[in-house]
Structure formats: C-alpha cells, structure tokens
N, C-alpha and C positions, 0 to 999 in steps of 0.2 A: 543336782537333783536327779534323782535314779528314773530310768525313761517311764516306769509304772507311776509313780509318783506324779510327773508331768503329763501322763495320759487321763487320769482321773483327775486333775485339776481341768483338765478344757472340759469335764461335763457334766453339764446342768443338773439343776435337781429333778427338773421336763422330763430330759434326755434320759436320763438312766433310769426313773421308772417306767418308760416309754421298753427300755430293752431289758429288765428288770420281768417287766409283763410276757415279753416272749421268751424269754427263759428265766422260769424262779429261783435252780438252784443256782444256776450261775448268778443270777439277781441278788440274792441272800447274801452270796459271799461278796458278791462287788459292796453289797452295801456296807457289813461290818469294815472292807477296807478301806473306799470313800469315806465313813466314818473318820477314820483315825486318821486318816491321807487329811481332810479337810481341816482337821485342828491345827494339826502340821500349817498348813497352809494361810490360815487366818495369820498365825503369829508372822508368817511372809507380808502381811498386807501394810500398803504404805501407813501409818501413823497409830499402827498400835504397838510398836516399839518403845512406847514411852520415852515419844521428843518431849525437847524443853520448850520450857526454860522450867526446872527445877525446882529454881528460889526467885528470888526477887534479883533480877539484871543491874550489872554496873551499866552495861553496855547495851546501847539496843542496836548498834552495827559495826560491821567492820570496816577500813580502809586501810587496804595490803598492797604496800610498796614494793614489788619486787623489782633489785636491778641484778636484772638478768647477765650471766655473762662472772659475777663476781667481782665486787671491787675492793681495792686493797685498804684490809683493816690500817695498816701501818703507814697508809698514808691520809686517812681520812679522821680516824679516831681513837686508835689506838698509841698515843705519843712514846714513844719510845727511845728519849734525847741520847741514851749510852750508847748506841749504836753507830752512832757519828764516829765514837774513837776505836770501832772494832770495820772501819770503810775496807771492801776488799779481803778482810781474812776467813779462811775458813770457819764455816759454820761447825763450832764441837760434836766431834760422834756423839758427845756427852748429852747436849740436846736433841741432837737427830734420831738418836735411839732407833737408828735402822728401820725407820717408818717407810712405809711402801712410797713408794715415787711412781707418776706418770712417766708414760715411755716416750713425754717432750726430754723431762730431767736428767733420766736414771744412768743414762751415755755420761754426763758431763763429767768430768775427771777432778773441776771442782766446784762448791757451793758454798762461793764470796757472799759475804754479806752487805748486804744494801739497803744502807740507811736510807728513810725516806729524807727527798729534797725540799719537802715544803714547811715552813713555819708553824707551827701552832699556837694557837693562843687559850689562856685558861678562863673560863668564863664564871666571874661571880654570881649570877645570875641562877648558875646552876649549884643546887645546895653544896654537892660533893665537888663543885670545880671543875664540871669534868674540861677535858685538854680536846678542842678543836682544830683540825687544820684550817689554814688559810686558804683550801678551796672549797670551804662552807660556813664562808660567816651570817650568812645570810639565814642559815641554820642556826648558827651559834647563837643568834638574837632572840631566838626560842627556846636557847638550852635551857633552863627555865622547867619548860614543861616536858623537859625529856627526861626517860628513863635510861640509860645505857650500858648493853650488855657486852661485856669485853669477852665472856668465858662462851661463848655458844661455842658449840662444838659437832658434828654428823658423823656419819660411817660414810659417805659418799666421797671418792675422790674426784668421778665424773660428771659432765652437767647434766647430761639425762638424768642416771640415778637419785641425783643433786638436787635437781626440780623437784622431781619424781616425789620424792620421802618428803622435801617439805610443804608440797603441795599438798599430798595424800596418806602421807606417815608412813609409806610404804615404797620402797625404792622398785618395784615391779610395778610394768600398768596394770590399769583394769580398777583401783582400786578411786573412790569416789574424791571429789577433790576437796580443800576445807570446806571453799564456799556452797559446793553441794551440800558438804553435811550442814551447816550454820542453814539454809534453806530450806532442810529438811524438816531440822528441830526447832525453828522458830516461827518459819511461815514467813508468807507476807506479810508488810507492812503499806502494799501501795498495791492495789487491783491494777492499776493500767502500767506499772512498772515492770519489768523483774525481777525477781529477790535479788539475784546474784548478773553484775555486770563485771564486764572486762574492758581493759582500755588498755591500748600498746600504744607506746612511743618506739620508732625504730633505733634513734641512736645512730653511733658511728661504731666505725673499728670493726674486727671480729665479731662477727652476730653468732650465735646459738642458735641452733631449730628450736621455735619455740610453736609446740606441740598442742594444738585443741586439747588432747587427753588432762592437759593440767589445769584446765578449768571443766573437765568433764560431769557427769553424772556417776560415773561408774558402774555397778548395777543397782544403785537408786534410782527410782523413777526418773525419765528424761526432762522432765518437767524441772525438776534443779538442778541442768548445766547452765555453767556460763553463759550468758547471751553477749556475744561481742560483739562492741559497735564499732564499725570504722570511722576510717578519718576521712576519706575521699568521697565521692558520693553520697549517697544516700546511708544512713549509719546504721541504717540495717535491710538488708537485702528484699526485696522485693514489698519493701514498705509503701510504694504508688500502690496505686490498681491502675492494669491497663489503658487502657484510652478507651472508651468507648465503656467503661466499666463504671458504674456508681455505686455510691458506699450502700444504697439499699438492695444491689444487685449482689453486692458482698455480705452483704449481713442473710440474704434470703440462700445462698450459697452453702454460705458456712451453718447454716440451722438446719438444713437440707443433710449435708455429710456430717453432722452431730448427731442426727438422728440416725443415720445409716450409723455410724462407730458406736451408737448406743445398744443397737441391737447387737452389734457384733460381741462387746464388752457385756451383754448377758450371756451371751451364747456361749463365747471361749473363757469368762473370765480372765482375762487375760488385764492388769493394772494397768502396761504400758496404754491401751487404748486409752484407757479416760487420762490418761499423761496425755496422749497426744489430744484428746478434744480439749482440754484446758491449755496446751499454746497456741493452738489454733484461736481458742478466745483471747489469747493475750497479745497475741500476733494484730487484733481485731481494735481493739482498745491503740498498741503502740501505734498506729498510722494518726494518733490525734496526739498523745503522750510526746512521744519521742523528736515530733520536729520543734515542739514547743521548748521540750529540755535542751536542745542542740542549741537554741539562737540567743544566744549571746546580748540582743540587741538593751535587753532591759536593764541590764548591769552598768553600773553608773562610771563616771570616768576615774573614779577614785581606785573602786575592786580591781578597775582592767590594769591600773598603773601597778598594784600590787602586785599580781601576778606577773610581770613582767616585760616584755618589748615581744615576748613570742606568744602571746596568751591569744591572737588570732589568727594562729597559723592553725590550724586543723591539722590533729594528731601530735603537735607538739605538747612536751611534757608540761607546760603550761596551761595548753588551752584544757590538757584530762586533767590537770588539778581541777579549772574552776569547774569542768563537767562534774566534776567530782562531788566538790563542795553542792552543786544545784544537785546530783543524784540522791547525797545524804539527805538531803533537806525535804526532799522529797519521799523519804521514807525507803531508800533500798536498803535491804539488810546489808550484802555483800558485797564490795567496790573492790575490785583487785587492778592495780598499775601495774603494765610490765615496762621498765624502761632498756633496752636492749644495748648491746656494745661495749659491758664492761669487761672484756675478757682480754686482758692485756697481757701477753705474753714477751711482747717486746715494746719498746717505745713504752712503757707506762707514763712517763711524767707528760708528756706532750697531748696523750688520750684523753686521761683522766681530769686534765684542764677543761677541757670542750665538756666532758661527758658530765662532771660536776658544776661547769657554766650553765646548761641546761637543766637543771634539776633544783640547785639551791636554792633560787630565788623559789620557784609556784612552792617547793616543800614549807618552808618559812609560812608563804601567802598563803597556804590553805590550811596551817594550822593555825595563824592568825584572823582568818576570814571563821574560821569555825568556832573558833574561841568569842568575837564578839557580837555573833549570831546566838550564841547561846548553845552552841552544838557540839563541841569539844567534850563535853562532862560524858556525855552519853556517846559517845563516838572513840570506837578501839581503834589508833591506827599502829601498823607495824612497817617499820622501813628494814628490811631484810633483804638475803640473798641466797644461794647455794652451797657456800663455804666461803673460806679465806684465801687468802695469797699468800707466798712464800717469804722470809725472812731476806734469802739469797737469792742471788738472780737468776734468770731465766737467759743461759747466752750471754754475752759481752755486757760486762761491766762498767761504767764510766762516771765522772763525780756529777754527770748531769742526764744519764741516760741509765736505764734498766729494765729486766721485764721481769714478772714474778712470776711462780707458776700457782696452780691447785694444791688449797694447803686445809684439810678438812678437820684435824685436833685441835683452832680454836678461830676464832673471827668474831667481830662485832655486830652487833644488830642493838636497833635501839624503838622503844613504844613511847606511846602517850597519850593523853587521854584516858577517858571509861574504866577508870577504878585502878589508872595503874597511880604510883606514888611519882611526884613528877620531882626533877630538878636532882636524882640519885645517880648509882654509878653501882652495878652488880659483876661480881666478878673481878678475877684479873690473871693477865698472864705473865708468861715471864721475862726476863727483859730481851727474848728475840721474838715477843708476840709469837714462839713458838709452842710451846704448852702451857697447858690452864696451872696455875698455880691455886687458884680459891674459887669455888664455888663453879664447880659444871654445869652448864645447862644443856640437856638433852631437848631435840627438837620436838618431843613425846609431851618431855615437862612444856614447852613452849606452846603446844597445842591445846593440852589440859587447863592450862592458867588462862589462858583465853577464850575457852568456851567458861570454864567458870566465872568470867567477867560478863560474859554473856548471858547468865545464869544458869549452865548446860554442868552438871556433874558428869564428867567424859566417861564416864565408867558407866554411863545408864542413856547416853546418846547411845544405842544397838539400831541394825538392823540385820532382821535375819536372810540371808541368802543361801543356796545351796547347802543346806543343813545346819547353820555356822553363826552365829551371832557375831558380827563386824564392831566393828567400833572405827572411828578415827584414830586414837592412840595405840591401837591394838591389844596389848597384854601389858603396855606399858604406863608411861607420866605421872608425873606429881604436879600438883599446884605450887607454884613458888610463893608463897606467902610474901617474903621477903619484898615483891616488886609489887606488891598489891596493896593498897591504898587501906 
C-alpha cells in the first residue's frame, strides 16, 4: 500500500472535516482523494471479497493429514513388484533426465536402485484394487472409501518450500494458509470453537521445523490462523484465569478493553482491531468449550479400543484422531494433523515401521468412527505430504536396509469423504515411481478441487491486499472432475 494511501485510511470522516475546516483548500483536495482512497479501501475489508461458499457444498469441513517430513510413496502405496529384479543397478540417465538433486545426493557416484522391502497386498474392496503395503492394513480395511492419487507432483525439492506451497499454494512465506483461507470463505460453524485447529504428533526419526507460518493468517485477518492445541498441559495457553480471578471478573475485563478497542477501531479504522476483539471473545467462550472437548471420559470402551492402545496418551496420533473426530462433530470447519519424523534418509525400513505403527490403526478409526456417525459424507479428509522419495538410495544399499532421498516429480497422496468418488485409483507412474506417466496432478489442481467440494469456485475466493487481488491457487488450478463424485 503507497504510505498516502495508508495515511488517509487511519482517518475518520470526524477527523478530516475537523482539518478539512481549518484549511478548505487543502480540505477539497484531501477529500476528492479520500474519496477514491476509500473505495480502494472498502474492497480491502474482510468479507466483501465475495467468500463462499458459491454453490451448494459437498463438504462442510476439512481434515488434513499432513505427515511431515515425507514418506516413501514406494513403500507405502505405490507397488512397484519389477523393481525387485533391477535390486542395486543403476538408476537409467533415461529416467533420471538429469533432474536436479539435493546436495545430500548429488556427490554420490552411484543411484542403485531400491526395491521396497515390504509386501503388499491388493484390496477388493477398493473398486480399482488399489495395492497396499503391509505397513497399513489397518488402512487397507478402508480402501473402500479411498481415492488414491499416484501422479501428485510439486516444484519443491525442499521441506520448507515443501510445506510452504502446499500449505499456502505458494513456496515464499507471508502468504495465508488453506485453512485460513477455508475460514475465511466459509465462517464459522461453532461460536465457542475455532474454525481452524491444529494438532501435532511428534513422531520419531529426523523431525523438520515445523513453522506456526504454516497454519498462519497471512495478511488475512488474524482471526483465521490456526489455533494450536497442545498435548501437555492445559491445550491452550492461558486457558485458567488466575487464582484469585472469577469468570465475572473476566467477562467485566474483557467488555471493559472491548470497549477501549472499539473506540480505537473507529478512530484508526484499522480491521485487525475488531480481529483482535473477536479472539478475545473466543478466547472467553474456549475456557468452558475446550476442556469439555479434551476429556475423553464420555467415549465409551468400544470408540477407545478402535482407536487403538495409544488413544490416551495425550499428543499421540491416536488420541488427535479421536480429538478430531469430537472437533468435526462439533462443527470446526478446519482440522489440520501434523504427524512429524518421516524424513528418512537412512535406515528407512526400521523408521517407517514405528512411524506407520503409530498412524494406521486411529487413520482406519477415524474414518470409520465418521463414517457410522453419519459424518464421513460431509467431511473432506486428505492424507498428504511435501513430496516423494527417491527410487535409489540414499548412501549404502543393502537387501534389508536403505535411505531415500527428496523426490518432487511424483508421490502419492490419497482423499475421502465430501464428494470425492471413493474406492478409485488416479494417475500413475512409471515403473521406478519415478515420472508421472498419466494424468498430473498440480498442488493448485489439488487445492481448487477441494475448495470446490466445499463449495468455494477458487477463482472468486480473492482477497484484496496491497493493491492485488490474492487467491489460494494464485493465477493457477483446475478442478479434477475425474476424482469428484
């Protein structure tokens, strides 16, 4: 915004014929350009961008699996049996096509090829068959209702940029995260909630920084970032009142400094203020919300055995499924999972054991707890990542050891639920799960097909900032018809 432009927005319509009266002609011209300045500016203000929802929603929320860190398509979903009889030989220039390598790879002298060591098994269940390994059968009992995309594909070799783009369609920060924008254009669905939660599991192995910016606001109102709950403690930070403090000493508090931020929010104009007086009232509401959603105690012993043997361990990837499941039910639009520590560069088959022993079982559970709740039809979930793994290893090869590296031209992710077509199989690659052979998916198309399941046409989600009309897919996406119901 040009600094005249941000000067004449802090003031009033009081104010300037207040200095408008001590000088006319300066007055006259301030006001033809306040004029024009203010249209400008209206079209800045939160909700006349024309959010959605558009049409009529498949989906009225999301639940985003992200396992942080990247796990390897080739041993999890992408079966690829010829690979057994090419164990140890160089990976063809033919298919490597001199694609850029990290500077873990780019040294090595050679890039042996390494069959995954795990079994898979093909599941009738799933229209298309699709081929599961044997370290997610617990998934596989759900193939059924899964979509599964082999051909996904990024520009990011690394996990910042990685996160970065598919958090925010945009590999630079700054820019607003999904579940900001989904917050933005749909609203609430639960006053004492947040639209948009987070929940981390730490995992093992090699962790990633994993960044606030990627559940952030961006320069959308702060009002739809993430609200993270932890696992320790209290699950949201200064959720008591003091000691000596009562809720009607809080509630006279907070009406008290509403009032002071109301004046101020005439005076500067300024949106963020009444952002911050509406978390301040949300803040106000969670001290009653939030410890009720946390306790566990009411879920009967049947739910608790589904989810698994870790389902009350606090922070475990079990206990955020069933949070999960109670969040959706309760109306949050936004539910985003991080599960951390799949970034195996060496040792993979030993990690990815533990890493997919923790996830299998509550993923399965909480697409089956949703499903005979009645919650599954209206509920997007997406189990995704950053990128793929590499065909050939990473370092010393062995017929029961290997590492992969970062492999961004193709990887798996797979949906279900809220309008997508279940029990299919989109895309495919080639037989080193190294290049997409059919049907590319862009993380732009990936975004677009999902607001439009949420009934958002991603081309008319805008918001204007610093002169610019935003979007989530930027100048890009398509809807995939093809995976949509």
């Amino acid at each position: 915004m040009h600094p005249l432009e941000e000067h004449y927005l802090d003031i009033t319509r009081r104010r300037f014929f207040s200095a408008s009266a001590r000088s006319l002609g300066a007055g006259l011209g301030t006001l033809a350009l306040a004029s024009l300045l203010g249209r400008r500016a209206a079209a800045a203000e939160p909700g006349t961008a024309a959010p959605g929802p558009h049409f009529r929603p498949r989906a009225k929320r999301v639940i985003y699996m992200h396992m942080e860190g990247a796990p390897s398509q080739l041993d999890l979903w992408d079966y690829k049996p010829g690979l057994r009889a090419r164990f140890n030989q160089d990976l063809p220039d033919s298919v490597r096509q001199g694609q850029r390598l990290t500077g873990m790879t780019s040294g090595q002298a050679r890039f042996p090829v390494a069959p995954s060591i795990f079994k898979f098994t093909r599941y009738a269940n799933n229209m298309d068959g699709a081929w599961i390994s044997e370290l997610m059968p617990h998934v596989g009992s759900v193939a059924g209702e899964l979509c599964f995309i082999y051909s996904m594909r990024t520009d990011a070799i690394n996990h910042e940029p990685g996160i970065t783009f598919f958090q925010t369609g945009n590999q630079q920060p700054g820019r607003p995260s999904f579940g900001a924008w989904v917050s933005y254009g749909l609203g609430s669905a639960n006053a004492d909630l947040p639209t948009f939660v987070v929940l981390i599991t730490q995992g093992l192995g090699n962790m990633q920084a994993l960044s606030a910016r990627f559940w952030g606001s961006g320069f959308l109102p702060s009002e739809h970032q993430g609200c993270k709950l932890r696992s320790a403690g209290d699950p949201v930070l200064y959720l008591k009142d003091p000691d000596g403090v009562t809720r009607d000493d809080r509630r006279r508090m907070l009406d008290l400094v509403g009032e002071l931020n109301q004046r101020e929010a005439e005076r500067s104009l300024d949106p963020e203020i009444r952002a911050r007086i509406a978390q301040a009232e949300m803040a106000y509401r969670m001290q009653m919300s939030v410890p009720e959603l946390t306790d566990f105690a009411n879920e009967d012993a049947e739910t608790l055995a589904l989810y698994g043997p870790d389902v009350n361990k606090p922070g475990s990837f079990a206990a955020n499924c069933l949070l999960t499941r109670r969040l959706a039910e309760r109306g949050v639009r936004f539910i985003q999972l991080y599960m951390r520590g799949w970034d195996q560069h060496g040792n993979l088959p030993a990690e990815i054991r533990l890493q997919a022993q923790a996830v299998d079982q509550p993923i399965a559970a909480l697409i089956k707890d949703l499903r005979r709740r009645g919650l599954l039809d209206e509920t997007l979930i997406l189990w995704g990542q950053e990128f793929g793994r590499t065909v050939y290893s990473q370092g010393e090869l062995s017929d029961q050891n290997y590492g992969r590296d970062h492999h961004p031209r193709c990887f798996s992710v797979w949906l279900a639920g809220g309008g997508i077509k279940p029990g299919i199989t989109y895309g495919r690659t080639d037989d080193y799960s190294y290049n997409i052979v059919e049907k590319p998916l862009e993380v732009h198309d990936l975004h677009a097909t999902m607001l439009h399941l949420l009934g958002m046409q991603h081309e008319k989600l805008i918001y204007r900032f610093q002169g610019r009309d935003f979007r989530l897919t930027d100048v890009f996406g398509n809807v995939v018809k093809d995976i949509v119901a």
